[in-house]
C-alpha positions in Angstrom: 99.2 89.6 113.4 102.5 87.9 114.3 106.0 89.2 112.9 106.1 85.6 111.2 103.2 85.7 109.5 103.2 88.9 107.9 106.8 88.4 106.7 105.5 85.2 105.7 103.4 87.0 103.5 105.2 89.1 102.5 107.4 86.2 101.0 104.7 84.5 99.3 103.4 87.9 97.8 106.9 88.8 96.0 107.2 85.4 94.3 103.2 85.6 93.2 103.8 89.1 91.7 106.8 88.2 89.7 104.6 85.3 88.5 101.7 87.7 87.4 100.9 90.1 85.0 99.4 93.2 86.4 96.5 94.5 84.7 92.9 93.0 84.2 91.0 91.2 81.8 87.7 92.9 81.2 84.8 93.0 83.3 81.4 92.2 83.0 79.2 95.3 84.0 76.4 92.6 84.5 78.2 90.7 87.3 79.0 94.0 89.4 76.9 95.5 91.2 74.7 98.8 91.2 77.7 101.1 91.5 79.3 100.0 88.3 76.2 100.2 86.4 75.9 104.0 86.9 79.9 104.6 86.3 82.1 103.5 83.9 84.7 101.4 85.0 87.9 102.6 85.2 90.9 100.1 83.3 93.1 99.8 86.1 93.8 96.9 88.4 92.0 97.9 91.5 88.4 97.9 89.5 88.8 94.9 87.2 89.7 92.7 90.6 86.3 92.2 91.8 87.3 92.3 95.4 89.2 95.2 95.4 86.6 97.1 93.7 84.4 97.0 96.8 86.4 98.8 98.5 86.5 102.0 96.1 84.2 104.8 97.1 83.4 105.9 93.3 85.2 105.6 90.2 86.3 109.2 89.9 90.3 109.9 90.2 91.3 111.9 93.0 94.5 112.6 92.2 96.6 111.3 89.2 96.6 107.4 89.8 94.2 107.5 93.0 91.1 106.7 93.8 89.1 106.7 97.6 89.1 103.9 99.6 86.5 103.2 102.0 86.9 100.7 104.8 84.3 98.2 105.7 83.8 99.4 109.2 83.2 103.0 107.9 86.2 104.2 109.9 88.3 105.7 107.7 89.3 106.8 104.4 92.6 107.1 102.8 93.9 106.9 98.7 94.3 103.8 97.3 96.5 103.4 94.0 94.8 102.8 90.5 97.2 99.3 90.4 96.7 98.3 93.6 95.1 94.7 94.7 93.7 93.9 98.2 94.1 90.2 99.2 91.1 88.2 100.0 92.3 85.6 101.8 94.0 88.2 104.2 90.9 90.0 104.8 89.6 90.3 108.2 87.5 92.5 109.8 85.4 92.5 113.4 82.2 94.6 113.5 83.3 98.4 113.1 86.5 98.3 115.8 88.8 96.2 113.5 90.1 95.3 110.1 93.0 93.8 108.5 94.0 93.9 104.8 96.9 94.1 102.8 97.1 95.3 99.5 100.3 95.4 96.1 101.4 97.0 93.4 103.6 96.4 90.8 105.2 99.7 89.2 107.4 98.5 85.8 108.4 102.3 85.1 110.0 103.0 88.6 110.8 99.2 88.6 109.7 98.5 92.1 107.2 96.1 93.5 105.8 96.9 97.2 103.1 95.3 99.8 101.2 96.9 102.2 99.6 95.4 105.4 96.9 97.8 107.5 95.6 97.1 110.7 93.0 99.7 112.1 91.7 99.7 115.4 89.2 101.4 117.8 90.4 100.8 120.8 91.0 103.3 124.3 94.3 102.5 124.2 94.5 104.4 120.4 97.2 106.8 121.9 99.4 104.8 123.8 102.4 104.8 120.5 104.8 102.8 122.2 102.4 99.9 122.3 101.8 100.0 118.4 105.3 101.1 118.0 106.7 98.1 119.5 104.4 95.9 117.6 105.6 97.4 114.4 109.2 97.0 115.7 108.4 93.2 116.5 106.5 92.0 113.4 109.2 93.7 111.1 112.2 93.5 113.1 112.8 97.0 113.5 115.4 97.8 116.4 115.1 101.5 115.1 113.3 104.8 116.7 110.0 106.7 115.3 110.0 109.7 114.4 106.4 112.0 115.4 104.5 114.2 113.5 101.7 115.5 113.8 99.0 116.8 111.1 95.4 118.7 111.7 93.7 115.8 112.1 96.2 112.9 113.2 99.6 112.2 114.4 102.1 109.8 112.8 104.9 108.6 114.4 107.1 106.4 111.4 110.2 104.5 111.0 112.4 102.7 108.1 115.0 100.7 107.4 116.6 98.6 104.6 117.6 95.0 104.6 120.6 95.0 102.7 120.4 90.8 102.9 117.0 91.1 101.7 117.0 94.1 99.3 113.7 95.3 101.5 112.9 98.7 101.9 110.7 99.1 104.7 108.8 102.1 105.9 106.5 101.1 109.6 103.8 104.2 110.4 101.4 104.0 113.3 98.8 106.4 112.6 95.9 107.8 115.1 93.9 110.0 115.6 93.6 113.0 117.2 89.9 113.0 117.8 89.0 109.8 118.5 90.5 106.5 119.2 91.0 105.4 116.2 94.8 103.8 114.6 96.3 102.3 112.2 99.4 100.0 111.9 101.0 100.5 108.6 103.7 98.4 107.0 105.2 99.2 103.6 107.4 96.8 102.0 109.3 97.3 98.7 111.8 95.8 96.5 113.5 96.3 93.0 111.8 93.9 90.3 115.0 93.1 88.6 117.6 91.2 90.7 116.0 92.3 93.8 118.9 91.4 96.2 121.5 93.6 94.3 119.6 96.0 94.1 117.4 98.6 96.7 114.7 100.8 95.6 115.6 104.4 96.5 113.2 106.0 99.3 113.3 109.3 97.8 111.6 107.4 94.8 109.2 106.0 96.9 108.6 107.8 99.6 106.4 110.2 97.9 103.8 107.4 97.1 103.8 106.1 100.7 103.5 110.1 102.4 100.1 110.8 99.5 98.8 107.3 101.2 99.4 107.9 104.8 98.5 111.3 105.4 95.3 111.1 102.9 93.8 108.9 106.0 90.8 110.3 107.3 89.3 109.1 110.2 85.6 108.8 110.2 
């Protein structure tokens, strides 16, 4: 995925969430399939958008506000907010060695919007960080370094930045691990709702969310 196109997403996401309301309408038990017939569906925005929901492992919470997120090529796990929507359109996936997806929420009571894009990747070249790194650096612009750390089961080398011109927080992670080779790219952006260029959401607000996510990856 080229820098242009994901921050040409990007774009087009912040002026379609300001445009929507966040929350679904209700959902037909009779158009879902056999997994929502055994569970009750949670109300939250990542069940009641059809897409999205095929994604979630089971309807039971995890945490407060999480559920479990499978991917389509079986190769990871990770926690995937009660509000948040995976595009369609953006979808892509090759066999089990690759998907693509992007996901946002909108959070009124901490008044920030974000967008998230995920690339994973099985590849023998999983470990080799300063070949994701620099494609992080490229599609985001970020002349910064990444900073290494490294869990039980994976290593994650992350770096952010805010664009002041922009009001963009962003927070790049590549994620692999230490097992196999398996990675992920992650890119979080995030923005104020209200008056967005005078204003910058706080990392310490936010940084929270974006740790649970990361470092809940599992890799299968």
């Amino acid at each position: 995925m080229t820098g242009a196109n994901i921050l040409k997403r990007i774009l087009q996401f912040y002026i379609l969430i300001l445009l929507a309301v966040t929350g679904g309408c209700g959902m037909s038990k009779e158009k879902d399939n056999g997994k929502a017939n055994q569970e009750p569906m949670p109300e939250t925005e990542a069940f009641q958008d059809e897409f999205t929901r095929e994604f979630m492992k089971s309807a039971e919470e995890i945490e407060e506000g999480y559920y479990t997120f499978e991917s389509k090529t079986k190769g990871y796990t990770m926690l995937f907010p009660e509000n948040g929507k995976i595009s369609k359109g953006d979808y892509e996936q090759v066999d089990t060695d690759y998907e693509a997806l992007s996901f946002a929420e909108k959070i009124d009571q901490e008044n920030v919007t974000y967008f998230v894009t995920i690339n994973f990747e099985e590849s023998p070249h999983a470990k080799n960080t300063s070949l994701y790194t620099k494609q992080l650096s490229i599609a985001t612009g970020y002349s910064g370094e990444y900073t290494p750390y490294k869990l039980e089961d994976k290593t994650i080398y992350y770096g952010e930045y805010t664009d002041h011109d922009s009001g963009l927080y962003f927070y790049n992670a590549y994620i692999f691990s230490n097992e196999s080779d398996k990675g992920i790219r992650f890119v979080f952006s995030g923005r104020c709702i209200d008056e967005p260029k005078s204003c910058e959401p706080s990392p310490s607000v936010i940084k929270d969310r974006i740790k649970r996510v990361t470092e809940s990856i599992t890799f299968k």
